[in-house]
Short mmCIF file of the C-alpha atoms (twelve columns), coordinates in Angstrom:
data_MODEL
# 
_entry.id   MODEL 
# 
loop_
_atom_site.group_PDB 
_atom_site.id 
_atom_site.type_symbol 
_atom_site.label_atom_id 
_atom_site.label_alt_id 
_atom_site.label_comp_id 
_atom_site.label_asym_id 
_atom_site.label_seq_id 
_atom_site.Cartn_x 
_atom_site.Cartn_y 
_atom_site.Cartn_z 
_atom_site.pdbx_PDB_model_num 
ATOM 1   C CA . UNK A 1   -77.567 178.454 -95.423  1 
ATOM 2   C CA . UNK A 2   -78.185 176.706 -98.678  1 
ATOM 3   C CA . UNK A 3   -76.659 179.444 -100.404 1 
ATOM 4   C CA . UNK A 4   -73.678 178.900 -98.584  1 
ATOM 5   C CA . UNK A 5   -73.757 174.864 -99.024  1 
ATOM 6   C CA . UNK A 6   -74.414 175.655 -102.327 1 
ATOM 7   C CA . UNK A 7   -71.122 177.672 -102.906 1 
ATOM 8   C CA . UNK A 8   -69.196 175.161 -101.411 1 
ATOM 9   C CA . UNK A 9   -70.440 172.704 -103.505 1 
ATOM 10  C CA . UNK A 10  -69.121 174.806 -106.480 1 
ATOM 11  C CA . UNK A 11  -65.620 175.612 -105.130 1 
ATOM 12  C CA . UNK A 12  -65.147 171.974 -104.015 1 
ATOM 13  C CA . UNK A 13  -66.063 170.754 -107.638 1 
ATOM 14  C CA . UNK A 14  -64.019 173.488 -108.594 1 
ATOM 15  C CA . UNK A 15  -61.079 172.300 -106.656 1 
ATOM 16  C CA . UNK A 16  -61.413 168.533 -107.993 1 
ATOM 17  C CA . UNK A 17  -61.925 169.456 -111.617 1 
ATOM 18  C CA . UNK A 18  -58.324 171.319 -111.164 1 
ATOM 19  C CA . UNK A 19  -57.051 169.020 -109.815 1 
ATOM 20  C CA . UNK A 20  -57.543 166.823 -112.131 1 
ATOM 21  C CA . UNK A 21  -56.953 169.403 -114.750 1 
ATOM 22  C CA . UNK A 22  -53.343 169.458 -113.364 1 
ATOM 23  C CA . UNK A 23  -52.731 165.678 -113.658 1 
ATOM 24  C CA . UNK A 24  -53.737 166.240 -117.159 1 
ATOM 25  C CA . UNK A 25  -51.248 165.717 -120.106 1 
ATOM 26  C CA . UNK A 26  -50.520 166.435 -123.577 1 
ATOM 27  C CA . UNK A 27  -47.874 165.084 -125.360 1 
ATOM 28  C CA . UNK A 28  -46.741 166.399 -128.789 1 
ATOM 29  C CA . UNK A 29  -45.623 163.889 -131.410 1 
ATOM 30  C CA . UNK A 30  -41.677 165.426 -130.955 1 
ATOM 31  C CA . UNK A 31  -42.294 165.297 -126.878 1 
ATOM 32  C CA . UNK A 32  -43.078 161.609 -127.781 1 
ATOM 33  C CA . UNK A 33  -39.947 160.959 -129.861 1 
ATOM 34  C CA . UNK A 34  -37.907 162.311 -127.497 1 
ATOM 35  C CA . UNK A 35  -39.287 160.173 -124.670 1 
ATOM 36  C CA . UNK A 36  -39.118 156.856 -126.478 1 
ATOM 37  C CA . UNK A 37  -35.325 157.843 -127.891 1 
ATOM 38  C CA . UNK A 38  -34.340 158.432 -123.849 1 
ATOM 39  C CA . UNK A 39  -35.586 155.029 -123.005 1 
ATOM 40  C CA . UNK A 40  -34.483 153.043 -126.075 1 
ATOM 41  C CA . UNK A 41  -31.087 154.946 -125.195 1 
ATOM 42  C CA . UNK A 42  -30.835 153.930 -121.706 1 
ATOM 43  C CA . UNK A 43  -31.744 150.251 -122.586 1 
ATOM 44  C CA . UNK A 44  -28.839 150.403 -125.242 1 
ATOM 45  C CA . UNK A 45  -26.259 151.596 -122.647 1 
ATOM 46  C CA . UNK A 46  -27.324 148.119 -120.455 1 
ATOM 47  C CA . UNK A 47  -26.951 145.703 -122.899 1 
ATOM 48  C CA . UNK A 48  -24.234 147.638 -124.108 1 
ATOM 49  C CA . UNK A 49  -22.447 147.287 -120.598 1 
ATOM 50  C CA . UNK A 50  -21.192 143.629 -120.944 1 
ATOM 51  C CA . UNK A 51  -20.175 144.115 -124.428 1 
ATOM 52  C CA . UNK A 52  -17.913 147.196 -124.455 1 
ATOM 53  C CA . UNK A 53  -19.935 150.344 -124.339 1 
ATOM 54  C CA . UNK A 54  -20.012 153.029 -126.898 1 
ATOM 55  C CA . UNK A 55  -22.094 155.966 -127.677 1 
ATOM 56  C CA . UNK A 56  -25.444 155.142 -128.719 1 
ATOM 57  C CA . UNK A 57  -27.533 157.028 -131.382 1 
ATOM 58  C CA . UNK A 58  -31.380 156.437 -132.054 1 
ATOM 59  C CA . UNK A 59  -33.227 156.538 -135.269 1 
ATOM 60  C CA . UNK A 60  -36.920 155.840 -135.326 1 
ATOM 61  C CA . UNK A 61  -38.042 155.201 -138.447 1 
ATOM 62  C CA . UNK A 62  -42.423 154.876 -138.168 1 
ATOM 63  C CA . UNK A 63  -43.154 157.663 -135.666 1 
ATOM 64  C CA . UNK A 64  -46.671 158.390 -135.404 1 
ATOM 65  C CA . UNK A 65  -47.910 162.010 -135.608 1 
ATOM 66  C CA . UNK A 66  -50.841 162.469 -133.569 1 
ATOM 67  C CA . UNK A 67  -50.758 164.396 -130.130 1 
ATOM 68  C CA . UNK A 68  -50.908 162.133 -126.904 1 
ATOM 69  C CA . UNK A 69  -53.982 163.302 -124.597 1 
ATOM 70  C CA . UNK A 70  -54.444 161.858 -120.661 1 
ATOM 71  C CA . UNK A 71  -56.888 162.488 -118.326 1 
ATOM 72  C CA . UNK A 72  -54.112 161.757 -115.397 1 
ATOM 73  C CA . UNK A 73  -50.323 160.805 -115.511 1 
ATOM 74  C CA . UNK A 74  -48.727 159.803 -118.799 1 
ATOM 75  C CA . UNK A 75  -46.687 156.985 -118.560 1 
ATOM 76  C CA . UNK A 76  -44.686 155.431 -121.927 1 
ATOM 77  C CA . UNK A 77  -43.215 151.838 -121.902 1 
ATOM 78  C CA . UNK A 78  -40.896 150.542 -125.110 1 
ATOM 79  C CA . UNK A 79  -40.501 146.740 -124.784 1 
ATOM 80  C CA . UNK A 80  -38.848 144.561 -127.800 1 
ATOM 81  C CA . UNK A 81  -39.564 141.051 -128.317 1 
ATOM 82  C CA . UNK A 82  -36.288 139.983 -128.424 1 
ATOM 83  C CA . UNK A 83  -33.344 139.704 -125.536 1 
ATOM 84  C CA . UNK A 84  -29.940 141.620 -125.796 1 
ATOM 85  C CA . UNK A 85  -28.475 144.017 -128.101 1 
ATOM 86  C CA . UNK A 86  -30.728 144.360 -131.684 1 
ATOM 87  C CA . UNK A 87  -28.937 147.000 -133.992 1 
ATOM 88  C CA . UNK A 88  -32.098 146.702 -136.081 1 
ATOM 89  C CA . UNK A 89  -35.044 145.979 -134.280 1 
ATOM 90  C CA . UNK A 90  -39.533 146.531 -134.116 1 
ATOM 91  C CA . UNK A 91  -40.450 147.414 -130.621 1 
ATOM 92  C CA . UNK A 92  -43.682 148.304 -128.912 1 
ATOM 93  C CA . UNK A 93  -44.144 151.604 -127.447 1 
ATOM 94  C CA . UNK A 94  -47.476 150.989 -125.136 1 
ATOM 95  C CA . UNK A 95  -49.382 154.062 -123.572 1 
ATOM 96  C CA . UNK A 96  -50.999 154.038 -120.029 1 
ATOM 97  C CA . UNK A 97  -53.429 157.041 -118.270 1 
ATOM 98  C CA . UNK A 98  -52.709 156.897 -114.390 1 
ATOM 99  C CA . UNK A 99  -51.876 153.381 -114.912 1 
ATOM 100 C CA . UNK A 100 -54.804 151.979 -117.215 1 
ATOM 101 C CA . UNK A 101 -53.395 151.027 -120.698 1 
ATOM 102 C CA . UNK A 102 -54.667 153.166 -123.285 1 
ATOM 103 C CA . UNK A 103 -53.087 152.334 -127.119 1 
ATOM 104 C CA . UNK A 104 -50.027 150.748 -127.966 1 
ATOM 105 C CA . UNK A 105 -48.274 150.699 -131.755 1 
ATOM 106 C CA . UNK A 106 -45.093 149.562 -132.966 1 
ATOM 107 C CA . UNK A 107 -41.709 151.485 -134.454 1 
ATOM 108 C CA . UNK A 108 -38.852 150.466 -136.713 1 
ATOM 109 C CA . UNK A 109 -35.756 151.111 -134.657 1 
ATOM 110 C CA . UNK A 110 -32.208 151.645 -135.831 1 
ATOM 111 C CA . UNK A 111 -29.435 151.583 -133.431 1 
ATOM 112 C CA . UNK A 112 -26.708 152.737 -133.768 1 
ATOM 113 C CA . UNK A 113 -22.886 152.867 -131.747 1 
ATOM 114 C CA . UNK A 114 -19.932 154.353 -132.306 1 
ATOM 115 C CA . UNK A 115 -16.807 153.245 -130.438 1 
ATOM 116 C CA . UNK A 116 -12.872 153.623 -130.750 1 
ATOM 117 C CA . UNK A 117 -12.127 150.348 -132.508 1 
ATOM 118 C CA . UNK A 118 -9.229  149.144 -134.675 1 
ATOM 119 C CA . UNK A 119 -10.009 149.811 -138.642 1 
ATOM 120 C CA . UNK A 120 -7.878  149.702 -141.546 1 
ATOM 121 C CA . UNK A 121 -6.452  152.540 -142.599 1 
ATOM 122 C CA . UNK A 122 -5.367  151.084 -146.189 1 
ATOM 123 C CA . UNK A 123 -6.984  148.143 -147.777 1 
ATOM 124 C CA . UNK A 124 -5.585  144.716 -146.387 1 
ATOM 125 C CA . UNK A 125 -5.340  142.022 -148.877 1 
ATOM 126 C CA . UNK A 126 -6.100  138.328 -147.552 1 
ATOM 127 C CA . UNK A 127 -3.429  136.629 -145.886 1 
ATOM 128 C CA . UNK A 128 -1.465  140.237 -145.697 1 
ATOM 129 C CA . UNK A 129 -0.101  140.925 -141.936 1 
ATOM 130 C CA . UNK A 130 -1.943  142.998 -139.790 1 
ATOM 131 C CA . UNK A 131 0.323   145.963 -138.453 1 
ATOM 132 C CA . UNK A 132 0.195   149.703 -137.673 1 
ATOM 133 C CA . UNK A 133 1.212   150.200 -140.894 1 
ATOM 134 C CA . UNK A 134 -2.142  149.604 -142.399 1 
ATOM 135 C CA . UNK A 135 -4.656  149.765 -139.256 1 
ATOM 136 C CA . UNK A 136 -5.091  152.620 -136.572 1 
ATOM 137 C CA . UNK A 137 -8.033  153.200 -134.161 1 
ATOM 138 C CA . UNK A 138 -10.787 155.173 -135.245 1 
ATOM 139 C CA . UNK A 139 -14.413 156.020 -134.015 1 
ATOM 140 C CA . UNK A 140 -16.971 154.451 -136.569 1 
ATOM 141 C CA . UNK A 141 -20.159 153.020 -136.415 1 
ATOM 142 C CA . UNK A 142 -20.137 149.400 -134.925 1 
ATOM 143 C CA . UNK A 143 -23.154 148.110 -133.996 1 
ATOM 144 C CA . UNK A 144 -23.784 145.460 -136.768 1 
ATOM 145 C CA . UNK A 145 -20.783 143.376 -135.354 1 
ATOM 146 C CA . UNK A 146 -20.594 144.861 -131.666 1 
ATOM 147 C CA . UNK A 147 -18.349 141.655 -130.291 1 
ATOM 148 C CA . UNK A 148 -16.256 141.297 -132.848 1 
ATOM 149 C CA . UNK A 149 -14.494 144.341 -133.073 1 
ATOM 150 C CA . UNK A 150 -10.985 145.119 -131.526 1 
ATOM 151 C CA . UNK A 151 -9.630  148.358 -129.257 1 
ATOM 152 C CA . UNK A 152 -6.111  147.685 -129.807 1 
ATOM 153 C CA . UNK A 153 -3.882  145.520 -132.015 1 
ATOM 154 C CA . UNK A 154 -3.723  141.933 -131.242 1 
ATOM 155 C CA . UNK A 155 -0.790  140.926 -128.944 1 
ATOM 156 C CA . UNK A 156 0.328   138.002 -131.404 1 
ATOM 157 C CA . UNK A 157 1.141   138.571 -135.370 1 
ATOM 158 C CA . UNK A 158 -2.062  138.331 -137.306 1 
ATOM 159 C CA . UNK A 159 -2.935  137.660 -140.727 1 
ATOM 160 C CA . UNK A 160 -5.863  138.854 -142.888 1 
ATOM 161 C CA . UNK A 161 -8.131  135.627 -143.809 1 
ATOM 162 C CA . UNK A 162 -10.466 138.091 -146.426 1 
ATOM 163 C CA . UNK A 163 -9.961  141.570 -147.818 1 
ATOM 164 C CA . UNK A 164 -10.364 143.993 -145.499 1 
ATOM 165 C CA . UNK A 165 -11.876 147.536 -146.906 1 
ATOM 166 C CA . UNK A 166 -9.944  150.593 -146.125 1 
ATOM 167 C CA . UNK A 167 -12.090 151.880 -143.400 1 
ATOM 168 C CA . UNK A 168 -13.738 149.005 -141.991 1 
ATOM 169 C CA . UNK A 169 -13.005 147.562 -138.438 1 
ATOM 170 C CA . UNK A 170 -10.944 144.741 -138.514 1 
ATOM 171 C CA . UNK A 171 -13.158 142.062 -136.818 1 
ATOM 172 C CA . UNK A 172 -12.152 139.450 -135.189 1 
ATOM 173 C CA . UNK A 173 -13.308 136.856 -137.182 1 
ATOM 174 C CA . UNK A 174 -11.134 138.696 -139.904 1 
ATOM 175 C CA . UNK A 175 -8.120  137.580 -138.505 1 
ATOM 176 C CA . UNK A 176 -5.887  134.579 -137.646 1 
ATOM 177 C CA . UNK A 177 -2.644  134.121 -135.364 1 
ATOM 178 C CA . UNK A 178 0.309   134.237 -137.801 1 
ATOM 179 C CA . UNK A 179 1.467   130.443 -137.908 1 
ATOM 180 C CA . UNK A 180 5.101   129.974 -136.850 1 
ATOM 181 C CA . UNK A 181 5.870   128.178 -139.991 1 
ATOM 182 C CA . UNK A 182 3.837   129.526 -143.336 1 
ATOM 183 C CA . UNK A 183 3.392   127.400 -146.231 1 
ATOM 184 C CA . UNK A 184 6.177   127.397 -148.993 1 
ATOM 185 C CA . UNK A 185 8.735   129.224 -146.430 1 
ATOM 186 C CA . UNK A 186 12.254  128.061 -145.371 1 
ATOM 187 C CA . UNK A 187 12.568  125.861 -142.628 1 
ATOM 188 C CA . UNK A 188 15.257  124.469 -140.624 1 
ATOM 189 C CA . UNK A 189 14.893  120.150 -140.619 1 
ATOM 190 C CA . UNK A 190 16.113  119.175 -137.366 1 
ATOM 191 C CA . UNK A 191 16.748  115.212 -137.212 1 
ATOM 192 C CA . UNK A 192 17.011  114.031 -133.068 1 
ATOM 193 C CA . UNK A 193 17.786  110.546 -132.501 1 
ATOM 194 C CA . UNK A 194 16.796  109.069 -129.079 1 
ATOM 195 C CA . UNK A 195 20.543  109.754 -128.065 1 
ATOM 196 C CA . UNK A 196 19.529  113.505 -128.575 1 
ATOM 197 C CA . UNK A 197 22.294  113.921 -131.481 1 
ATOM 198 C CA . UNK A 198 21.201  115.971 -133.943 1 
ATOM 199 C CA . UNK A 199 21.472  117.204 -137.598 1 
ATOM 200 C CA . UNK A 200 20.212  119.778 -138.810 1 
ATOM 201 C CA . UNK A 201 19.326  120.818 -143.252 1 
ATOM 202 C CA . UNK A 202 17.890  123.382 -144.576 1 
ATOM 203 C CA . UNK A 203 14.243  122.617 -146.300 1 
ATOM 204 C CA . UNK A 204 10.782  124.353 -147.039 1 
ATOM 205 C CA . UNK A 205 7.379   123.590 -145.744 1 
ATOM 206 C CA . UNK A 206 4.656   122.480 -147.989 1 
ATOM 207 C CA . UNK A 207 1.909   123.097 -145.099 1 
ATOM 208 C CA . UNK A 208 1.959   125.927 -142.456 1 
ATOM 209 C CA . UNK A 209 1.867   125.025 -138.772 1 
ATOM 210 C CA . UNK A 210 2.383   126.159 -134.871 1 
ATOM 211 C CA . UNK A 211 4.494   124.835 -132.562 1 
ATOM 212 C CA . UNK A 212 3.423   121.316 -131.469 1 
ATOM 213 C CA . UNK A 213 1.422   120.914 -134.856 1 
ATOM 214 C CA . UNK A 214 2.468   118.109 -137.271 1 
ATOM 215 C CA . UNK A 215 3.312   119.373 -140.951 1 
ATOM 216 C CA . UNK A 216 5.228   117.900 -144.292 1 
ATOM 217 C CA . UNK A 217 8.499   119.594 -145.238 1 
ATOM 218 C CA . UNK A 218 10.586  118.812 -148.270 1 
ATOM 219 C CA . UNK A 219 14.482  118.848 -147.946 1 
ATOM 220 C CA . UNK A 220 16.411  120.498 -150.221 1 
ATOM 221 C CA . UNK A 221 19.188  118.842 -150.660 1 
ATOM 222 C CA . UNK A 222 17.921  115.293 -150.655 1 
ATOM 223 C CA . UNK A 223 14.639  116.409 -152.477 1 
ATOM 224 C CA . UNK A 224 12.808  113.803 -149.909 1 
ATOM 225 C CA . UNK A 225 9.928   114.649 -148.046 1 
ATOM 226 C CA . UNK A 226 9.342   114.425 -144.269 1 
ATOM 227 C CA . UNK A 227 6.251   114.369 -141.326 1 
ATOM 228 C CA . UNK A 228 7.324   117.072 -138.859 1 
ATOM 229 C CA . UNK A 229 6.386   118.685 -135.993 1 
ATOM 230 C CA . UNK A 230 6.940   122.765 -135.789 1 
ATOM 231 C CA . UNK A 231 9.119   122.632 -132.841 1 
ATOM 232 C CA . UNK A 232 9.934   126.512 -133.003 1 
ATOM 233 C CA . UNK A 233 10.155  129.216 -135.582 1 
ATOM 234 C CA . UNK A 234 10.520  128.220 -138.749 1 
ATOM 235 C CA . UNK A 235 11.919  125.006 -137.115 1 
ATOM 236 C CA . UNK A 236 10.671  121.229 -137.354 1 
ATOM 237 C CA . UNK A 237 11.748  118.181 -135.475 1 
ATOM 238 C CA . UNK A 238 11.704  115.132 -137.420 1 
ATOM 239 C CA . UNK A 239 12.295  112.049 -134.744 1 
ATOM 240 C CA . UNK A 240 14.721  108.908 -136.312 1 
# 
């Protein structure tokens, strides 16, 4: 009898220790990489959803090299200390055994995403026009300026306000609506009296403006200059 309580003492120890055993893990410094990559990934592709998308790449810089070893169920958590999207960015990878926190240590991230975005396809000088003749939409690398780039060329006539690189996204900040009067340009003068009769002369604007903005123009034949407001096209009102 107390061999046989004896025996089942044994197995039953047995059965626990392998048991446990099987809850066991070991984690290889690659296994580990690839973990923290899926999860710094899948974070990406949520802050990533209100601000376009694109295809997200991971490079850790500071990976430790030492095997993981649990007693039960690995579990790894990556937190950053900031909100929202960091392209560069030093998060916390913390390591838990069935739920009791073990170590933690922190990595050097690099994040990168690559999206179809509109780029220049010859260098743009500043104040040039922005056209299909020197942009086209490309997949590059974006994640330094993630809302400012553009998919598709703006519906209005833009002008460059720096030099734009060939190859580089043309941001939105970049950019400015083409004016519908530009500086130094010929303009038609239209003089409206309150009785709606009008004369028009041909002049040229010394400011740029849009329509409903007041510049100074300079007729031509007079030589006299004028306050006017950009009433169309190159076209300004000037009220008598």
């Amino acid at each position: 009898m107390k061999k046989l309580f004896g025996k089942i003492l044994i197995l039953t120890f047995c059965a626990i220790f392998s048991a446990q055993l099987c809850h066991a893990q070991s984690i290889t410094s690659e296994e580990l990489y690839g973990i923290i990559s899926t999860q710094i990934k899948q974070q990406t592709q949520k802050e990533l959803a209100e601000l376009g998308g694109g295809e997200v790449e991971v490079k850790i810089l500071n990976m430790p090299q030492e095997k993981i070893q649990t007693k039960g169920e690995a579990k790894i958590v990556v937190k950053s200390n900031f909100k929202g999207f960091m392209p560069r960015d030093i998060k916390r990878v913390s390591i838990y055994d069935n739920g009791t926190f073990v170590k933690s240590f922190p990595i050097s991230v690099n994040t990168l995403v690559f999206r179809d975005v509109l780029c220049a396809i010859n260098p743009i000088a500043r104040e040039q026009a922005i056209n299909s003749s020197n942009t086209a939409v490309k997949r590059v690398e974006i994640g330094q300026y993630i809302s400012q780039t553009m998919n598709k060329m703006p519906k209005n006539q833009c002008l460059a306000t720096r030099n734009i690189q060939k190859g580089s996204p043309v941001l939105k900040n970049y950019i400015r609506t083409k004016p519908d009067v530009i500086k130094d340009s010929m303009v038609n003068i239209v003089f409206k009296s309150e009785g709606n009769l009008k004369i028009t002369i041909d002049g040229r604007a010394l400011k740029e403006g849009s329509i409903g903005d007041n510049i100074t123009v300079r007729s031509l034949k007079y030589n006299k200059i004028y306050n006017a407001e950009v009433s169309d096209k190159n076209e300004v009102t000037v009220k008598i």
